[in-house]
C-alpha positions in Angstrom: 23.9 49.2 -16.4 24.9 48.6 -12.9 21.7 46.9 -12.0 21.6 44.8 -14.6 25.1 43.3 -14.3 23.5 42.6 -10.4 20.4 40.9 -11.6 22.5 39.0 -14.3 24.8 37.4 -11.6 21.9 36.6 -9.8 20.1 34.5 -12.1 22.6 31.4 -11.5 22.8 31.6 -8.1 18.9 31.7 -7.9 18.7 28.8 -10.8 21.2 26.8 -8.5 19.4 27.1 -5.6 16.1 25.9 -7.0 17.7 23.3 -8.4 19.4 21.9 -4.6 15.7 22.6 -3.0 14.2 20.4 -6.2 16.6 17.7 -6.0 16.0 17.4 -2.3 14.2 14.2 -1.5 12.3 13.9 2.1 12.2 9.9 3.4 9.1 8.5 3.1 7.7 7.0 5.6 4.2 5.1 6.6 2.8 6.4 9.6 0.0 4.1 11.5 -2.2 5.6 14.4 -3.3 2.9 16.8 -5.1 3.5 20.2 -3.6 4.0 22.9 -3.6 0.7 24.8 -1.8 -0.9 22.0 1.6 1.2 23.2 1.5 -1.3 26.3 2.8 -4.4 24.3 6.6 -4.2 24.4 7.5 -5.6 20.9 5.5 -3.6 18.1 6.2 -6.3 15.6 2.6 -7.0 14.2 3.1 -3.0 12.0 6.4 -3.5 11.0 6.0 -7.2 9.6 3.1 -5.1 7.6 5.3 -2.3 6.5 8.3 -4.9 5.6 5.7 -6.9 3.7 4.9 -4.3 1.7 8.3 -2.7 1.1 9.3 -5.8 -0.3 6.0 -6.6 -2.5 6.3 -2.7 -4.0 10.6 -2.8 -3.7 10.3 0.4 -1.9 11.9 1.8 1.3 9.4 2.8 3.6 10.2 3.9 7.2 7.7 3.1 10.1 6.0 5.4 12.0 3.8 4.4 15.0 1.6 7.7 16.0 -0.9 6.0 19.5 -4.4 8.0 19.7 -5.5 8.5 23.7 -9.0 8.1 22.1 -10.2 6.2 19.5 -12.3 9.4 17.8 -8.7 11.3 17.4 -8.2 8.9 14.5 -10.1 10.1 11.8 -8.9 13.8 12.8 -5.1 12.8 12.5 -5.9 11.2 9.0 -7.6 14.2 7.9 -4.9 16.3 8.7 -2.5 14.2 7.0 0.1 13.4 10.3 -1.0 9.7 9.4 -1.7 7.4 6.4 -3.0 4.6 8.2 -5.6 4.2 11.0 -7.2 1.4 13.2 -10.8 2.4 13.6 -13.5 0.7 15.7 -17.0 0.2 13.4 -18.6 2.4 15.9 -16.7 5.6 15.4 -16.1 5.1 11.5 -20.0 4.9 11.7 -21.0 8.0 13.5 -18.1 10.2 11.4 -18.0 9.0 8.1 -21.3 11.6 7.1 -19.3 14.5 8.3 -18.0 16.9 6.1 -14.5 16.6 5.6 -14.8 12.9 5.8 -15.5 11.9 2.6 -12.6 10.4 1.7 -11.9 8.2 4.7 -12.1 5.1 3.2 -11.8 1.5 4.7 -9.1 -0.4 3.0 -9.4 -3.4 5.1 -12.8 -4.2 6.5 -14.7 -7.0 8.8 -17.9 -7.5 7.4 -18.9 -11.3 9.1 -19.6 -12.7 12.4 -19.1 -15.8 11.1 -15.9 -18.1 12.4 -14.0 -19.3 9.8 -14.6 -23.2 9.9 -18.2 -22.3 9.9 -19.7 -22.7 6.3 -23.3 -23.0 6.5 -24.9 -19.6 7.0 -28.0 -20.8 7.3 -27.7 -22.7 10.3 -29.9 -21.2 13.4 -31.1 -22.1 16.3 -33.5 -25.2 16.7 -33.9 -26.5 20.4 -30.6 -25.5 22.4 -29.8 -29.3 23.2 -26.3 -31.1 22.1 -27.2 -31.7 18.3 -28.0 -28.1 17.5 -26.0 -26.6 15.0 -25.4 -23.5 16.9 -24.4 -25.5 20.0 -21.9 -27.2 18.0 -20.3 -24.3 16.5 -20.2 -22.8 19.9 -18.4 -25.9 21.2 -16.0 -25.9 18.0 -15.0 -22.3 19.1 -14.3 -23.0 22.5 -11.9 -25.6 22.0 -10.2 -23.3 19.5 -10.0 -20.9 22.3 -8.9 -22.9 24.3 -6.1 -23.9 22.5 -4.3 -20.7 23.1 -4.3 -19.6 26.5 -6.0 -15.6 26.7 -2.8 -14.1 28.0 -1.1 -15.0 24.9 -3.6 -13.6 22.8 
């Protein structure tokens, strides 16, 4: 009789308990891994203009997380084991690990696919004699002024 009196008065403390740890809500965050030369910039404001973005488009509260890689090929192994949602990969090295097992579901969510410039709209220019009215000279000279425009150490 004894022990049941025990395990009857333990039942709400063990129902109350579950119901703290259920009620218990961990902040969510949005962790990015980005290579390492990245952490030399002093303002970080290119992944949080993302994440505020988004926050705002979904009316969520997100926190930021910026995770830096020493090399590029640790990004695919932080996403696999789930200490990041988000990583910058080169082509390269989503390339050469994509076919490994484990891999399949890396997925690019935002991809480069052209080696086009963006006030160029004739793909089917090419190359006809290298001199001044080429096409391909004068797409070349288009993109130098626009490079010019902005001096490199801005970039």
């Amino acid at each position: 009789m004894k022990k049941i009196k025990i395990f009857l008065s333990a039942i709400p403390i063990i129902s109350l308990s579950t119901l703290a740890i259920s009620c218990y809500q961990k902040e969510k965050s949005l962790s990015f891994i980005v290579n390492a030369p990245y952490s030399k910039q002093k303002q970080h404001t290119f992944f949080k203009d993302i994440l505020d973005q988004f926050n705002q488009k979904t009316k969520q509260n997100l926190k930021l997380e910026l995770i830096y890689s020493s090399q590029n090929n640790d990004s695919i192994n932080v996403i696999k084991k789930g200490t990041s949602n988000i990583a910058v990969l080169t082509l390269p090295n989503y390339i050469s690990q994509i076919h490994e097992k484990g891999n399949e579901n890396i997925l690019p969510i935002i991809q480069t696919k052209t080696k086009a410039f963006k006030f160029d709209y004739n793909f089917n220019d090419q190359y006809s004699n290298g001199q001044e009215n080429d096409k391909l000279r004068q797409i070349a000279k288009k993109a130098q002024e626009l490079f010019e425009k902005v001096p490199h150490a801005l970039w």
